[in-house]
N, CA and C of each residue as an Amber inpcrd file, in Angstrom:
protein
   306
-102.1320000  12.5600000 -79.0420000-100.9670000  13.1150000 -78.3950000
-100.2450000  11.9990000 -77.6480000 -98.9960000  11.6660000 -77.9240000
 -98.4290000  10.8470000 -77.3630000 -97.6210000  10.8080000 -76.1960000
 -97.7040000  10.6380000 -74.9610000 -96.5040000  10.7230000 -73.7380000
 -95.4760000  10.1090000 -74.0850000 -94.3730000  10.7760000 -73.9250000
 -92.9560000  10.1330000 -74.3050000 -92.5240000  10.3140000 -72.4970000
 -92.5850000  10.1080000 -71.5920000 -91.7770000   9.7690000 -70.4220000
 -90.9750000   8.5090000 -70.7520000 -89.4140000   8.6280000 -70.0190000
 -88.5160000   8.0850000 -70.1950000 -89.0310000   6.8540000 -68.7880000
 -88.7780000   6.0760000 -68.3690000 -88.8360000   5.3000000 -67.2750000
 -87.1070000   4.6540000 -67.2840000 -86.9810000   5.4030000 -65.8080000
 -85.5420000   5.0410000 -66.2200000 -85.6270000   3.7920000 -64.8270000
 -84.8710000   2.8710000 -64.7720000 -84.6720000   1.3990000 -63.8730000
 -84.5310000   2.1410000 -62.5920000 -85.3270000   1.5480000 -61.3990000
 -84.8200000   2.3570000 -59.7590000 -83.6470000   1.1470000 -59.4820000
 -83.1830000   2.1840000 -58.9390000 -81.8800000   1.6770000 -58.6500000
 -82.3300000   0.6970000 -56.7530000 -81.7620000  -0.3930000 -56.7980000
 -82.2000000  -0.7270000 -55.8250000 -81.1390000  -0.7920000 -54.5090000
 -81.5430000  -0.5330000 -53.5720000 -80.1990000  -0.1410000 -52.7100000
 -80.4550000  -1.2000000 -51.3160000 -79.3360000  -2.5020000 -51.4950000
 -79.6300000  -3.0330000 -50.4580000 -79.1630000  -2.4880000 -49.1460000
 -79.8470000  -3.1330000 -48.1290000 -79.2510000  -2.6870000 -46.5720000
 -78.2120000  -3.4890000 -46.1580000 -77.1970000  -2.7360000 -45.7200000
 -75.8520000  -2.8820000 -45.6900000 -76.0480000  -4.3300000 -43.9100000
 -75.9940000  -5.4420000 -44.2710000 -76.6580000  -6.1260000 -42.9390000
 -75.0290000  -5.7930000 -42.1120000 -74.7250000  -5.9540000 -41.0250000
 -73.5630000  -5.6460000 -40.4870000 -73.6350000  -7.4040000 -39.7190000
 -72.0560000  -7.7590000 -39.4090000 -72.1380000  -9.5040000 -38.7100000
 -72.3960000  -8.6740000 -37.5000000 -72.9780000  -9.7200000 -36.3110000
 -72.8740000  -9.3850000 -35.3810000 -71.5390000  -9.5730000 -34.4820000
 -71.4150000  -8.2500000 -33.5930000 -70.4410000  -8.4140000 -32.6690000
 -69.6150000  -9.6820000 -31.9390000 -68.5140000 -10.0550000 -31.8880000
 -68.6140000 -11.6970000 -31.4030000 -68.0400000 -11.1500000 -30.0450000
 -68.6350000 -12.3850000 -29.1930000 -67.8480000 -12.0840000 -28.1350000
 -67.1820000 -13.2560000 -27.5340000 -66.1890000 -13.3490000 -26.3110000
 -65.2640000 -14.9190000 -25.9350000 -65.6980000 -14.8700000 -24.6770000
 -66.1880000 -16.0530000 -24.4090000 -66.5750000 -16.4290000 -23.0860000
 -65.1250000 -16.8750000 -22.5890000 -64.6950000 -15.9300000 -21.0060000
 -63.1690000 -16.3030000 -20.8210000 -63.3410000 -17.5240000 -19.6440000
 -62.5440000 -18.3940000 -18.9820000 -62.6420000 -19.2980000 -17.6930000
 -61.6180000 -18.6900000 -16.8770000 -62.2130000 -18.1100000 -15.6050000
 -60.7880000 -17.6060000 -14.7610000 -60.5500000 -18.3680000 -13.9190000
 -59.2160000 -18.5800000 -13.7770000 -59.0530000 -19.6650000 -12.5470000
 -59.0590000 -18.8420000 -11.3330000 -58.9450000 -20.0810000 -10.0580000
 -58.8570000 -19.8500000  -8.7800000 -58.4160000 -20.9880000  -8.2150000
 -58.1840000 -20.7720000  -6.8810000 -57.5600000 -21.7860000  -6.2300000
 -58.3300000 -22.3860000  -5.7600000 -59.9240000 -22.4960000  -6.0020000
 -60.6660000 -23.3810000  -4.7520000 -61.4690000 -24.5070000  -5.5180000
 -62.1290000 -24.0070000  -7.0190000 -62.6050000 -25.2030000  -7.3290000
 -61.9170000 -26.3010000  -8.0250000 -62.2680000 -27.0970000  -7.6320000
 -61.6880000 -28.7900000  -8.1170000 -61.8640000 -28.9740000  -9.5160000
 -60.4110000 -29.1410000 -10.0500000 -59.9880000 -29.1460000 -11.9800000
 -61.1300000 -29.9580000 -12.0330000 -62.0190000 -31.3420000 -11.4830000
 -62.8530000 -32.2700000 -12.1460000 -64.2960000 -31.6260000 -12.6990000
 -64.5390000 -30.6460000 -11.4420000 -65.7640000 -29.5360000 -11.5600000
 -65.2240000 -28.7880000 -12.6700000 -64.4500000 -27.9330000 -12.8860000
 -64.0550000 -27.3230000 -13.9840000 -64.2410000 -28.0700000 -15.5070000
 -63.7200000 -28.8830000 -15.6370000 -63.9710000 -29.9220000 -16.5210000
 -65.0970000 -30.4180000 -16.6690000 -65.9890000 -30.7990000 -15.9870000
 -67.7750000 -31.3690000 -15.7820000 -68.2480000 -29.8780000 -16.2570000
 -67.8570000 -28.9350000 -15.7450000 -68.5690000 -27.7000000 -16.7650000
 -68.7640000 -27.4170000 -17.9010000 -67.0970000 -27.5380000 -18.3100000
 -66.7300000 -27.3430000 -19.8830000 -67.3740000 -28.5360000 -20.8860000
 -67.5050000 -29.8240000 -19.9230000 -68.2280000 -30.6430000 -21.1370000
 -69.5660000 -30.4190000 -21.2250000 -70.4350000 -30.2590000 -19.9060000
 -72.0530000 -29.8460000 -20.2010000 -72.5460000 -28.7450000 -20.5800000
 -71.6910000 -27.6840000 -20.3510000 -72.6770000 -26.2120000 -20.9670000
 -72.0850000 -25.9210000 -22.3490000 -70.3570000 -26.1720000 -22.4730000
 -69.9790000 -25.8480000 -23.5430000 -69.7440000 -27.3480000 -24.4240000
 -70.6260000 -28.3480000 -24.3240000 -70.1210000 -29.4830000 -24.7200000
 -68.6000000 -29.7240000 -25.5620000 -67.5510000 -29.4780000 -25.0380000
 -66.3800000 -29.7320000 -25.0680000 -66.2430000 -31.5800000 -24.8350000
 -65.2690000 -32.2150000 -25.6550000 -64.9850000 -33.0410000 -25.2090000
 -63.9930000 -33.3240000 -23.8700000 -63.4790000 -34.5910000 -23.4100000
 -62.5340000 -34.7090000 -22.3540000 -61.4350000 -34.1130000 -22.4310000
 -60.8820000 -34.3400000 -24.1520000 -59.2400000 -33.4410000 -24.0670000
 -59.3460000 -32.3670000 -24.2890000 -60.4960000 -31.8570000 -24.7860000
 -60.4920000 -30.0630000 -25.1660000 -60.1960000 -29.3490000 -23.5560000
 -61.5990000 -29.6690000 -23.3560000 -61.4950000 -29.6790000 -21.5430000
 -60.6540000 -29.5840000 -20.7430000 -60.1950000 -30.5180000 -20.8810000
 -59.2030000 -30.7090000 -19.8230000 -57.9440000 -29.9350000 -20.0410000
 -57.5700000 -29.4600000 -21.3200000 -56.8420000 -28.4300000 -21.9810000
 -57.2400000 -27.1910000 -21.6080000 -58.3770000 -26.5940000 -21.8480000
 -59.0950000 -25.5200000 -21.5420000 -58.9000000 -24.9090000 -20.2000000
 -58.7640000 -25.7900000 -18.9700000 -58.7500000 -25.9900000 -17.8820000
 -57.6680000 -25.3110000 -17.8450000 -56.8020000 -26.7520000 -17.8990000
 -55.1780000 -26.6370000 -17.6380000 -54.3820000 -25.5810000 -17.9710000
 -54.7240000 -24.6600000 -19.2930000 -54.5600000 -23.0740000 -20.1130000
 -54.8900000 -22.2020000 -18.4900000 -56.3500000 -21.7500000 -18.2220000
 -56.8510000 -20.9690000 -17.2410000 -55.9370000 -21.4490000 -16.0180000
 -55.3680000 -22.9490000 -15.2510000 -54.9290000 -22.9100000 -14.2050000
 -53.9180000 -22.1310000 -14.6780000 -52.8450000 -22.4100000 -15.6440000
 -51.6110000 -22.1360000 -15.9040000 -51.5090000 -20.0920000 -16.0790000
 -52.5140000 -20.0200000 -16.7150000 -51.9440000 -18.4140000 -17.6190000
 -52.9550000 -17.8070000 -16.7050000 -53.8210000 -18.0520000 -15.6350000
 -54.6200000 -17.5930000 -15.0720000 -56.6500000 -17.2660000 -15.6660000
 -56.3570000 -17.2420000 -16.9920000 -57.6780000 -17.0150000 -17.7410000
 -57.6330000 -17.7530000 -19.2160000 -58.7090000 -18.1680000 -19.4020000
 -58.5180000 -18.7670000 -20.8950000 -59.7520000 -18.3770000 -21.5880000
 -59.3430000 -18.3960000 -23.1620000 -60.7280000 -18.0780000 -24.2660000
 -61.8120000 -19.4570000 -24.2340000 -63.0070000 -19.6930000 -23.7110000
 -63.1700000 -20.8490000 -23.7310000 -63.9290000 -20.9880000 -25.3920000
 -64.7500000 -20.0910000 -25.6650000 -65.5530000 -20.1560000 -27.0390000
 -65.6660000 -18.5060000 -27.4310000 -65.6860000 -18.2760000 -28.6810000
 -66.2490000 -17.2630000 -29.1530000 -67.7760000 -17.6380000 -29.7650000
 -68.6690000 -16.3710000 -29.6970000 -70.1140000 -16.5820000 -30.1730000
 -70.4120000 -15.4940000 -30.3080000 -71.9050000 -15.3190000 -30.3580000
 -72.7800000 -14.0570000 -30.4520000 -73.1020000 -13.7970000 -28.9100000
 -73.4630000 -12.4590000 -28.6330000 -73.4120000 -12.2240000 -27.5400000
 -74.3840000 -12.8290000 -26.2990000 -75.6870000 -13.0460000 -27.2370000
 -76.8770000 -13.8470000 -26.5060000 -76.3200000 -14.9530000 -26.1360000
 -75.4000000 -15.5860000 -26.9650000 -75.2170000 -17.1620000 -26.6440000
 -74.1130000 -17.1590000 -25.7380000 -73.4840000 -15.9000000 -25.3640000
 -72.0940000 -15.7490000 -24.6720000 -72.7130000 -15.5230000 -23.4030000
 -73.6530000 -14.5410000 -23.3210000 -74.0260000 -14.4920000 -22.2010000
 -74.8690000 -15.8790000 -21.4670000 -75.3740000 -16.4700000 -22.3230000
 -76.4870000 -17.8810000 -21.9290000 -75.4840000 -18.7160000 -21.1630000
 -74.1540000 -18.7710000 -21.8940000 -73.3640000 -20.2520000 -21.5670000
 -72.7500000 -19.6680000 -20.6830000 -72.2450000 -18.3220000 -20.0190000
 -71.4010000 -17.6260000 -18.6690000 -73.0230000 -18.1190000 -17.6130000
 -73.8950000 -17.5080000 -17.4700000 -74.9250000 -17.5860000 -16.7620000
 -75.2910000 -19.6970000 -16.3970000 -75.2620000 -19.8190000 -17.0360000
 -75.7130000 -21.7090000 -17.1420000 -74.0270000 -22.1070000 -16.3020000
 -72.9220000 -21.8530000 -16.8820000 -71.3950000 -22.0780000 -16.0760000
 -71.5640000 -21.7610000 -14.8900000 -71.9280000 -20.3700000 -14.7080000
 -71.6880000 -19.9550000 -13.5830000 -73.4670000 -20.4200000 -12.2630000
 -74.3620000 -20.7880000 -12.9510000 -75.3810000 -21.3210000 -12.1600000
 -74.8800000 -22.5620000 -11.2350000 -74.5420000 -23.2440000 -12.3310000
 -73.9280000 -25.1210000 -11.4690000 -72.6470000 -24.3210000 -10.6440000
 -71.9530000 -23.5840000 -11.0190000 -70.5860000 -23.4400000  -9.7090000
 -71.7390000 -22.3480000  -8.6550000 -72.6170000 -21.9670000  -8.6870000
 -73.1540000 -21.0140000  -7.4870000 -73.4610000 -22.5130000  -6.6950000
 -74.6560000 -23.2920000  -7.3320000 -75.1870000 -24.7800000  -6.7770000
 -74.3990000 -25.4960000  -5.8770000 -73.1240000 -25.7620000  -6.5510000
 -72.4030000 -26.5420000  -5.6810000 -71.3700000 -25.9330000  -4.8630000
 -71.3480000 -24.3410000  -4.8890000 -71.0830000 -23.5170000  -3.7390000
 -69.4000000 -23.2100000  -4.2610000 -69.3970000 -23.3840000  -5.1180000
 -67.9150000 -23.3570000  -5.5880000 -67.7650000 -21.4270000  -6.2220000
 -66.5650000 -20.8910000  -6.4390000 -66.5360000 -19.4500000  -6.8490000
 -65.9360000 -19.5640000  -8.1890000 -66.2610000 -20.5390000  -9.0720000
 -65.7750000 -20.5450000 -10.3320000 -66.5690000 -19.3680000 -11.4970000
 -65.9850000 -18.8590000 -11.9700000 -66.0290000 -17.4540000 -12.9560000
 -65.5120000 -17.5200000 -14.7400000 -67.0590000 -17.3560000 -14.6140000
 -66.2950000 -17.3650000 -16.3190000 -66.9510000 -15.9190000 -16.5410000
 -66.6620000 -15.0920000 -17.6460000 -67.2100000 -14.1700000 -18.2060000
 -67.1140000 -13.7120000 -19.8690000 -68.0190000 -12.9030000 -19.5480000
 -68.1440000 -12.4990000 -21.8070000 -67.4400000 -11.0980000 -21.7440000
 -66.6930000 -11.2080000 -23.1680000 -66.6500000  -9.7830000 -23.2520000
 -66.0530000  -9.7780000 -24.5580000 -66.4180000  -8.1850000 -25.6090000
 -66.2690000  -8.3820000 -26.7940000 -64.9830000  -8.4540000 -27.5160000
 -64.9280000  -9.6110000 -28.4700000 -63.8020000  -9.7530000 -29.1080000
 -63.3240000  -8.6810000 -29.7880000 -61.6850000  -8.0300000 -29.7400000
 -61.6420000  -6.9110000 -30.1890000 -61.3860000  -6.6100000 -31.8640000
């Protein structure tokens, strides 16, 4: 007696991966910390060079806030927290923050 079952191919169904959320670390200005501190930030946490920097800066004095980087959110939050550690240190009220790109 012979089995005739058909075997038909499983269909394989990948998982749909989704990108992750990005988010922009912003720089808000203020009137108290010193553009050089601002700048010494942007090159050590966000290794920016001198003219990005100093651009970056000059954007936030001027328009009041600037995009400094977009990333993933872990890394958005790492580089606001590390920015904002050295301006607590040297007593300064410099503010950067994350929030999601829309």
């Amino acid at each position: 007696m012979a089995n005739e079952t058909e075997l038909a191919p499983k269909t394989v169904t990948k998982p749909k991966v989704e990108r992750p959320k990005l988010y922009k670390v912003l720089l808000h200005n203020d009137d108290y910390t010193p553009r050089e501190f601002v700048v010494l930030v942007l090159k050590v946490v966000f290794r920016m060079g001198p003219e990005a920097s100093q651009r970056v800066m000059m954007t936030a004095h001027k328009m009041g806030s600037c995009v400094v980087v977009v990333c993933t959110k872990d890394i958005a939050e790492t580089k606001v927290s590390e920015a904002m550690d050295l301006a607590k240190e040297a007593g300064l009220p410099l503010m950067f923050t994350a929030e999601p790109e829309e």
